[in-house]
C-alpha positions as CSV (number, residue, x, y, z in Angstrom):
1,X,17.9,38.9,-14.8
2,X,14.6,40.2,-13.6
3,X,13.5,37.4,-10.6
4,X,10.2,37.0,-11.8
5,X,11.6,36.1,-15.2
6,X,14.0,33.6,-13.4
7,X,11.3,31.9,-11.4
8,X,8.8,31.8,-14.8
9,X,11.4,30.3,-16.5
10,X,11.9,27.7,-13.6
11,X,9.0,26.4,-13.2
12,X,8.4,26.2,-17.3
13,X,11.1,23.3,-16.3
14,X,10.1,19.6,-16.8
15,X,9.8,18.1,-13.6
16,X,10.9,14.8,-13.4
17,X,7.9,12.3,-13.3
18,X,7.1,9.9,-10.3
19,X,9.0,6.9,-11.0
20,X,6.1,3.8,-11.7
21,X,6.4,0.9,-9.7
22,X,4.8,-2.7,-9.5
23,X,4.2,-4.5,-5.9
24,X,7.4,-6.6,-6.8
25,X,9.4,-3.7,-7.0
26,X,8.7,-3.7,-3.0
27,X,10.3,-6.4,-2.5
28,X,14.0,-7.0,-1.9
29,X,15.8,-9.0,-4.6
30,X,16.3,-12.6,-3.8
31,X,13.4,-13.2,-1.1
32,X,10.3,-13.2,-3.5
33,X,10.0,-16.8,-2.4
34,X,9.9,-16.0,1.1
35,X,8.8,-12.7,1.6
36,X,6.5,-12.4,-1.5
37,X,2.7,-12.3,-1.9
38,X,0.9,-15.4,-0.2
39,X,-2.3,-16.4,-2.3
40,X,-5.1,-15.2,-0.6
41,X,-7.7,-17.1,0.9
42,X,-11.2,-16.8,-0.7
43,X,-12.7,-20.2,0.1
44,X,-13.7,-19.0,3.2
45,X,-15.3,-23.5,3.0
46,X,-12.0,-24.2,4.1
47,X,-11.3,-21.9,7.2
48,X,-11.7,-24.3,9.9
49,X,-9.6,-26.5,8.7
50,X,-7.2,-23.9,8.0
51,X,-7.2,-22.9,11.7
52,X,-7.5,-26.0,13.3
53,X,-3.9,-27.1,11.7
54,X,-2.4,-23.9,12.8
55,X,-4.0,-23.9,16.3
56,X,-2.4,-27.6,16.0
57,X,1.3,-26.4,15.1
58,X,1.1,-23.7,17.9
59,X,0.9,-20.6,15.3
60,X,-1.2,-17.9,15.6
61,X,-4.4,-17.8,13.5
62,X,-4.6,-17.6,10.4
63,X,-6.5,-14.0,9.9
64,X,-3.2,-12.6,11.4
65,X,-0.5,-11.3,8.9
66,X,1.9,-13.7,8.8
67,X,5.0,-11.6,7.6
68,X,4.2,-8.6,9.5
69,X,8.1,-7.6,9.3
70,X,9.2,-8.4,5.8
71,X,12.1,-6.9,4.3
72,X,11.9,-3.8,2.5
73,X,14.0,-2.0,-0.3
74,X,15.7,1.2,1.7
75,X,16.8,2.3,-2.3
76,X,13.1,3.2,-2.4
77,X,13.0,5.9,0.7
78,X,12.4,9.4,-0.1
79,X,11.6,8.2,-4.1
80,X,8.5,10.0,-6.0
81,X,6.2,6.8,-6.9
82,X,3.3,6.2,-8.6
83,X,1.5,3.0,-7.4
84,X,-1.7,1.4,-8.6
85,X,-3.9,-0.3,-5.5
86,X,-6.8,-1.0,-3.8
87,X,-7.8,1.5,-0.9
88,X,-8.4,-0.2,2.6
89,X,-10.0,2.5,4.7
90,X,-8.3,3.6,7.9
91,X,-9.5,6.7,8.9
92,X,-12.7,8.7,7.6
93,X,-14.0,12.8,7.5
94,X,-17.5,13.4,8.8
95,X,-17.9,13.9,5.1
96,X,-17.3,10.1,4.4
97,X,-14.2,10.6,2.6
98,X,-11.1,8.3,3.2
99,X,-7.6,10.5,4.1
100,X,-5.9,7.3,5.8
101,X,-5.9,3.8,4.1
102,X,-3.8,1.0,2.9
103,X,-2.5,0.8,-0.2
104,X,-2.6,-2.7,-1.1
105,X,-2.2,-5.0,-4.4
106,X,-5.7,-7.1,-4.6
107,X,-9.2,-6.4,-3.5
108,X,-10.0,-7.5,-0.5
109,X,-6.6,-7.5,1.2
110,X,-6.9,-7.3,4.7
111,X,-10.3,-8.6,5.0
112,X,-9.5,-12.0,3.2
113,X,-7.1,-14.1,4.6
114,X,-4.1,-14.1,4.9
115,X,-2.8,-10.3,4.8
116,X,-0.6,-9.5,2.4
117,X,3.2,-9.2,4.0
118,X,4.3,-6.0,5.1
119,X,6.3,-5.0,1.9
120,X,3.2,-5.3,-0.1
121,X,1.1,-2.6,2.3
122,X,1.7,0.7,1.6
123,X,0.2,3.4,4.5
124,X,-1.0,6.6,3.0
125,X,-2.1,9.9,4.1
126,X,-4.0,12.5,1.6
127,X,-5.2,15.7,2.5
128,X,-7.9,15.7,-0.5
129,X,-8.9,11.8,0.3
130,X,-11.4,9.6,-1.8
131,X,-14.6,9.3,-1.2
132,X,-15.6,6.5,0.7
133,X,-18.1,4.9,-2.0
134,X,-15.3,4.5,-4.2
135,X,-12.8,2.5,-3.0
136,X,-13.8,-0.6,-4.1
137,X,-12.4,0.0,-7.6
138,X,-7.9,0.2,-8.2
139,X,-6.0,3.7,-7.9
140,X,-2.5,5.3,-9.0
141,X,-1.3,6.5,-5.6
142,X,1.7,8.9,-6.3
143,X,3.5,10.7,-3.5
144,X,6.7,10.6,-1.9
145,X,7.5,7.0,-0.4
146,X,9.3,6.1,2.7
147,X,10.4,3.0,3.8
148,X,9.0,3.0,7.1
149,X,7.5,0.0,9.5
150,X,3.7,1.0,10.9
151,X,0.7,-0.4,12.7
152,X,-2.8,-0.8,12.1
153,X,-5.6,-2.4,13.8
154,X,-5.8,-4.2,10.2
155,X,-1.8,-5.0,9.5
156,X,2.0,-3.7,9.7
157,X,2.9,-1.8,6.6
158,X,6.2,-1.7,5.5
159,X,6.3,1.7,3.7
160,X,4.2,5.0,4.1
161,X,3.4,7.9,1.7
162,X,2.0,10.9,1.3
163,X,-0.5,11.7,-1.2
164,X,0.0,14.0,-3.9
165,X,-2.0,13.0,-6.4
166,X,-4.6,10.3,-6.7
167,X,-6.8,8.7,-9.8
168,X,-8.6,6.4,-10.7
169,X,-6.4,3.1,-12.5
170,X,-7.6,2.7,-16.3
171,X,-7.4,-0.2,-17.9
């Protein structure tokens, strides 16, 4: 057989789609009650108090992520996802477009308080990136995901991925 032919006919293959996941698939089994998402905090009336009992019990404050090492689910390392999120800016091009971010579940995470646990922050790279004025709306993220502990000046995510393919999420 004629190697063109053969690699036509390979690529005229299905590829298996990016298997869809929701933010609870992040989580182990069994620890949703203790590692799951925290309700955010958007009565921002009630801060002081907020910080005053946890300056009182010796914690840290309150804007810091308070399960920066929650468990992860190693099943999910090396899997093609697709992931619908909000886009927390990281690192920008001079042409305002967004290559490094969080991928997290609700608007606003990371800049309300509390941050989301670790499994529910996903660190992504993209070579095409989003512009910056549009990250205030939810994307599918798909790309190859890793379970994989990093650090931002914002919070610890517990997974990273690279970008293949970003869109805008569609009701």
């Amino acid at each position: 057989m004629n190697v063109s032919l053969l690699a036509l006919l390979l690529a005229s293959l299905p590829t298996q789609a990016a298997r869809e996941l929701s933010w609870d698939d992040l989580i182990p089994p069994g620890t949703a009650d203790q590692f799951g998402m925290p309700q955010p905090m958007h009565d921002m009336s009630q801060l002081a108090d907020v910080l005053s009992e946890n300056a009182n019990a010796g914690g840290t404050s309150v804007v810091d992520q308070q399960k920066p090492q929650a468990p992860t689910v190693a099943k999910l390392d090396g899997e093609d996802v697709k992931l619908p999120g909000y886009i927390v800016p990281l690192t920008l091009t001079d042409d305002n477009r967004v290559t490094e971010f969080l991928l997290v579940p609700y608007f606003g995470a990371c800049i309300h308080v509390p941050p989301p646990p670790s499994n529910q922050i996903v660190l992504v790279q993209s070579d095409e990136g989003v512009a910056l004025d549009a990250t205030y709306v939810p994307f599918w993220i798909t790309g190859t995901l890793h379970v994989e502990q990093s650090e931002s000046e914002l919070a610890s995510a517990g997974y990273r991925m690279s970008a293949s393919k970003i869109e805008i999420f569609e009701y």
